[in-house]
C-alpha positions in Angstrom: -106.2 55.3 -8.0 -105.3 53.6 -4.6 -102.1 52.9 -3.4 -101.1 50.6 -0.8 -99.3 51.8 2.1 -96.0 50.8 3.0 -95.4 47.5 5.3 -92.6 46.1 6.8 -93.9 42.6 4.9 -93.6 44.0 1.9 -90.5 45.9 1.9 -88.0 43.0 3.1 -85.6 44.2 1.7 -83.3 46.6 3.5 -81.7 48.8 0.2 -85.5 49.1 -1.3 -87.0 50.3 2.1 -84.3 52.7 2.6 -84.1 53.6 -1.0 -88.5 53.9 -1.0 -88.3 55.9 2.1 -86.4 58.9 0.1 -89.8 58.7 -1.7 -88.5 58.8 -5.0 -91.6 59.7 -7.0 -91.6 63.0 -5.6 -88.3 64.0 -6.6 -88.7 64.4 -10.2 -89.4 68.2 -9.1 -85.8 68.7 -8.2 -84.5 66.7 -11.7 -86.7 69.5 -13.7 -85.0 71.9 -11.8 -81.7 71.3 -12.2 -82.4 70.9 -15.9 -83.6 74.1 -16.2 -80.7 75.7 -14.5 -78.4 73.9 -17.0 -80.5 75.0 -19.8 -80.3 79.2 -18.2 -76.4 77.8 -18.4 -76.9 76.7 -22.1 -78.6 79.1 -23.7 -76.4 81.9 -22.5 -73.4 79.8 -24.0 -72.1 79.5 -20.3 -72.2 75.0 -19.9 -68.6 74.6 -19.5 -68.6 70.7 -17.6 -70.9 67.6 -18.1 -68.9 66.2 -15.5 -70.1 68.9 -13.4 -73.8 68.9 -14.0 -74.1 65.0 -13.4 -72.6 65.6 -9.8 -75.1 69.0 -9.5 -78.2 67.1 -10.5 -77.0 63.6 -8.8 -76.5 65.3 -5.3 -79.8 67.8 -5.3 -81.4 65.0 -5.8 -79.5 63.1 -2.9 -80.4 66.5 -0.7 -83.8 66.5 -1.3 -84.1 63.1 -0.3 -82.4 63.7 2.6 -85.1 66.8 3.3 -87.9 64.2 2.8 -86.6 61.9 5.1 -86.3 64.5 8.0 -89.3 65.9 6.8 -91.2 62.4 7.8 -88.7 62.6 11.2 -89.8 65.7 12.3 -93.7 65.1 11.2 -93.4 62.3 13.2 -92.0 64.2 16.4 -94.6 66.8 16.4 -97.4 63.8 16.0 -99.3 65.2 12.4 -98.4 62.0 10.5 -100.2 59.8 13.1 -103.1 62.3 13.6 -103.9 62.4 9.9 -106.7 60.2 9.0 -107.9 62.0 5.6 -104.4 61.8 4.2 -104.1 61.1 0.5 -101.4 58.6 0.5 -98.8 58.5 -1.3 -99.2 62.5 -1.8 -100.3 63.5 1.3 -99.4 62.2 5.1 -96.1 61.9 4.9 -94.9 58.4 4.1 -96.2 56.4 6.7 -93.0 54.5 7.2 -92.9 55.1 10.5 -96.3 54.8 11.0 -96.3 51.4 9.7 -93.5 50.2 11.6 -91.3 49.7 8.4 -88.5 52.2 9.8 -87.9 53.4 13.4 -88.3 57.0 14.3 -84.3 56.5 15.1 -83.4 54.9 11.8 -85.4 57.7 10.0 -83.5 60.5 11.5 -80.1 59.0 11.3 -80.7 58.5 7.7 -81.8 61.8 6.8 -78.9 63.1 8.1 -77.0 60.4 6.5 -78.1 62.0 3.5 -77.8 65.7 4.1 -74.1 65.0 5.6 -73.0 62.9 2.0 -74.7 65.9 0.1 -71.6 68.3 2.2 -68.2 67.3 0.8 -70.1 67.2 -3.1 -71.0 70.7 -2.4 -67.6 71.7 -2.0 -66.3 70.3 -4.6 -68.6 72.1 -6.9 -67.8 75.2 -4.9 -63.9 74.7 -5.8 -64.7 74.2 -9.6 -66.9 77.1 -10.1 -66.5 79.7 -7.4 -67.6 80.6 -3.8 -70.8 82.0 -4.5 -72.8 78.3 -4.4 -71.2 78.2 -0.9 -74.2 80.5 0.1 -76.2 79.3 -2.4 -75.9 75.2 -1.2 -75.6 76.2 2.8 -78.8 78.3 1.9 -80.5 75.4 0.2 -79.6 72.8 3.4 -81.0 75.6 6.1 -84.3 76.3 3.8 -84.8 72.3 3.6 -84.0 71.7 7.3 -85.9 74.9 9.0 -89.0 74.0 7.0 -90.3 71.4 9.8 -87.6 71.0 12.4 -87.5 72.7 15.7 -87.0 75.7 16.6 -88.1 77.7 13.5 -90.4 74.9 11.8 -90.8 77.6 8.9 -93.9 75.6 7.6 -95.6 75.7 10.7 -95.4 79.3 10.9 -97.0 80.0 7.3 -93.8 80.6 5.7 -93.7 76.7 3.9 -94.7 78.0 0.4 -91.7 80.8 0.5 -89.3 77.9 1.8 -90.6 75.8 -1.3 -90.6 78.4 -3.8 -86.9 79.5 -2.4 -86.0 76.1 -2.2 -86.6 75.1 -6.0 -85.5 78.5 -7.1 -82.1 77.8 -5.5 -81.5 74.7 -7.3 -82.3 76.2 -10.9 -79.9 79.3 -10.1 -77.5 76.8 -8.3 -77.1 74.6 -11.3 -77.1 78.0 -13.6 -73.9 79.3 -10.8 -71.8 75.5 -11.4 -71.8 76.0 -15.2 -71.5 79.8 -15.6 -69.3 80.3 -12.7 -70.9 82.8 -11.7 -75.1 84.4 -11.1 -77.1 84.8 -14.5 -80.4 86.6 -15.0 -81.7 84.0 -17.2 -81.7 81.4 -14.3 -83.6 83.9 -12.0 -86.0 84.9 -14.9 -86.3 81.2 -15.5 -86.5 79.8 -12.0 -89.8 81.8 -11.0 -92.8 79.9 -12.8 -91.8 76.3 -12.2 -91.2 77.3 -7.9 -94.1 78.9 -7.9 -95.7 75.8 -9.5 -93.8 73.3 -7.5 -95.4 75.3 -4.6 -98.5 74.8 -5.2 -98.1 71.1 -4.8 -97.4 71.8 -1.4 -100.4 74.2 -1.2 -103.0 71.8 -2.6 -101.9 69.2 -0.1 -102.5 71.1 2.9 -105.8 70.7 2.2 -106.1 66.6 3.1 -103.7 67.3 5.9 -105.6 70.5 7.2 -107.2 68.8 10.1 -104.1 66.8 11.5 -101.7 69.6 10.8 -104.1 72.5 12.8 -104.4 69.6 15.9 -100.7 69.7 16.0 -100.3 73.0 16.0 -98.9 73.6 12.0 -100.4 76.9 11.4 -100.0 77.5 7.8 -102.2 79.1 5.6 -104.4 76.2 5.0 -104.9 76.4 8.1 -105.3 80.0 9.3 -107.6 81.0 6.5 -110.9 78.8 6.2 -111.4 76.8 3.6 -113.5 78.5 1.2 -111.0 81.6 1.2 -107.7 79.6 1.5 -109.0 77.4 -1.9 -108.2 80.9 -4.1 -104.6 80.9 -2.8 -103.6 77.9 -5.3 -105.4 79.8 -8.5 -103.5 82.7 -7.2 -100.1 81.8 -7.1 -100.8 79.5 -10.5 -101.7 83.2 -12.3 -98.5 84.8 -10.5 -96.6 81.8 -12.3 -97.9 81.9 -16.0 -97.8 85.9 -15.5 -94.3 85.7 -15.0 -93.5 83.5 -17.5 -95.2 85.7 -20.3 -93.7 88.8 -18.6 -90.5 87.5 -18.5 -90.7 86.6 -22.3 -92.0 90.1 -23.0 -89.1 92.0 -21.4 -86.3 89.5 -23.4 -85.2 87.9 -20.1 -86.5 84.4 -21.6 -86.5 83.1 -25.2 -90.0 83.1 -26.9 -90.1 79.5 -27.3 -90.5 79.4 -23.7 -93.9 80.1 -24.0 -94.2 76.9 -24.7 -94.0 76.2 -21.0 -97.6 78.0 -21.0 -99.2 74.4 -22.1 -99.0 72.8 -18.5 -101.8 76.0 -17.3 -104.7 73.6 -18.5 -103.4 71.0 -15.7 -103.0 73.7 -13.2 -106.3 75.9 -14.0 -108.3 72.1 -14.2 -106.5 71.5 -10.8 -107.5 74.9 -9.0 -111.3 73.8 -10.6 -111.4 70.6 -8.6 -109.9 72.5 -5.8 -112.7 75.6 -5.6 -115.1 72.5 -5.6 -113.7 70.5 -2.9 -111.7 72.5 -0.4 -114.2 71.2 2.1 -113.9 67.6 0.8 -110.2 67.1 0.7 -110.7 63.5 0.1 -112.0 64.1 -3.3 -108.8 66.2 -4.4 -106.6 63.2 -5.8 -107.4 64.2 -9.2 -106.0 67.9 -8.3 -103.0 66.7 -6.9 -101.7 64.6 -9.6 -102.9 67.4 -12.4 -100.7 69.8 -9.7 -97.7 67.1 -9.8 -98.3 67.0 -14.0 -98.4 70.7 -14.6 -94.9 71.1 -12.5 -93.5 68.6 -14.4 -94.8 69.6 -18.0 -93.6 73.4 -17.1 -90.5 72.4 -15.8 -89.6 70.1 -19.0 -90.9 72.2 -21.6 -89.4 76.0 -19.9 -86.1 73.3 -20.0 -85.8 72.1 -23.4 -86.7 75.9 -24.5 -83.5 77.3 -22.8 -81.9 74.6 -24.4 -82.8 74.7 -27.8 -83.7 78.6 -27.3 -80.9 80.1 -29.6 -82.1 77.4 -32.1 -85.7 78.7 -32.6 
């Protein structure tokens, strides 16, 4: 399936280029993540505010927009985005708004912080309404989500990017758990560790189109470090840490057994780490793979979600 690239002819329109350049599609991850937090909060009897879970899910989305906006800044500072010519767009590549001319490098970093600073006085509000434990939790969150590519630490470029993902979307379920229950369950952190191990691997598989742009400008993540018929095993691996937990957790009473139900996305990730054994040295060919990675996320996250919530039901 192609997809055109984004042009300043297209995209007259101020609100929708701003609005596009959050790249929306992508933050469906962070929706599923928040809902499962709420459900943690739900099934232990703990959701105490609607009010207060629209604002929680409203503004991680807001911050994760923010973090792909200064994610394309800081891509663009270090030169990947322009070096990459076997990028997978829209997945991989970044967004190519600056590329293409349709934002500024200026108006792209003024905007993610835009973002990140509105995402600041909601944060404390939720803080005052459930306790000062999501303090650490948010500020966290905002230092995971900015360290991952900006100078100095550019966490990603030093091979720690899948444990600032995985931290990242682990925060938000246990975050969104903390705002209803007012306090840290074990049912978010049992919960949280599948679906951030599966939104991780979304990251992982699209290394592998950005591989050769990323290692010219001087990312050294995994991808990179390990060659390409050793670093393919890394996706299957974390996919089996994932579905292990989930079953594990299930096992030991941390989860409800209808959670297993969550277990249906493996097909997508398992067909995914097949394409991916088959063309790590083809990266153009892994489309497919990235958009079964993208499904099994989402199917995990929704199913492991309505189970919390219907959990006690079952």
């Amino acid at each position: 399936m192609e997809h055109a690239e984004p042009t300043p002819a297209a995209l007259t329109n101020p609100v929708a280029r701003y609005f596009l350049a959050t790249r929306p599609p992508f933050l469906s991850v962070t929706l599923f993540a928040a809902l499962i937090g709420l459900g943690a909060a739900t099934y232990d009897r703990q959701f105490h505010s609607l009010a207060a879970a629209f604002v929680t899910v409203l503004f991680a989305l807001v911050a994760h927009a923010g973090i792909n906006v200064l994610n394309d800044y800081y891509d663009a500072l270090n030169g990947t985005d322009a070096l990459n010519t076997e990028r997978i767009f829209p997945y991989t590549g970044g967004s190519r708004f600056i590329q293409n001319g349709v934002l500024s490098l200026a108006e792209t970093g003024w905007f993610g912080a835009l973002l990140m600073t509105v995402v600041v006085p909601a944060g404390l509000w939720l803080t005052f309404v459930s306790g000062q434990g999501l303090l650490a939790i948010g500020l966290a969150g905002l230092v995971i989500g900015w360290a991952y590519s900006a100078p100095p630490l550019r966490l990603n470029s030093r091979g720690f990017g899948e444990l600032c993902v995985a931290a990242g979307f682990a925060l938000i379920v246990i975050g969104a758990d903390y705002v209803q229950r007012r306090g840290f369950g074990a049912t978010a952190l049992a919960a949280s560790v599948s679906y951030a191990l599966l939104v991780t691997n979304i990251l992982y598989i699209n290394q592998f189109p950005d591989r050769a742009a990323d290692a010219a400008a001087g990312k050294r993540h995994w991808v990179v470090r390990l060659p390409p018929l050793q670093g393919r095993w890394g996706y299957a691996l974390i996919a089996f840490i994932a579905y292990g937990w989930l079953i594990a957790a299930v096992l030991a009473g941390w989860l409800p057994a209808a959670a297993l139900f969550a277990l249906l996305s493996a097909p997508l990730s398992f067909a995914a780490a097949r394409d991916l054994l088959k063309y790590a040295e083809q990266p153009r060919q892994l489309a497919p793979a990235i958009r079964r990675t993208i499904a099994a996320a989402s199917v995990h996250g929704g199913l492991l979600a309505t189970a919390l919530y219907f959990g006690r039901v079952v």
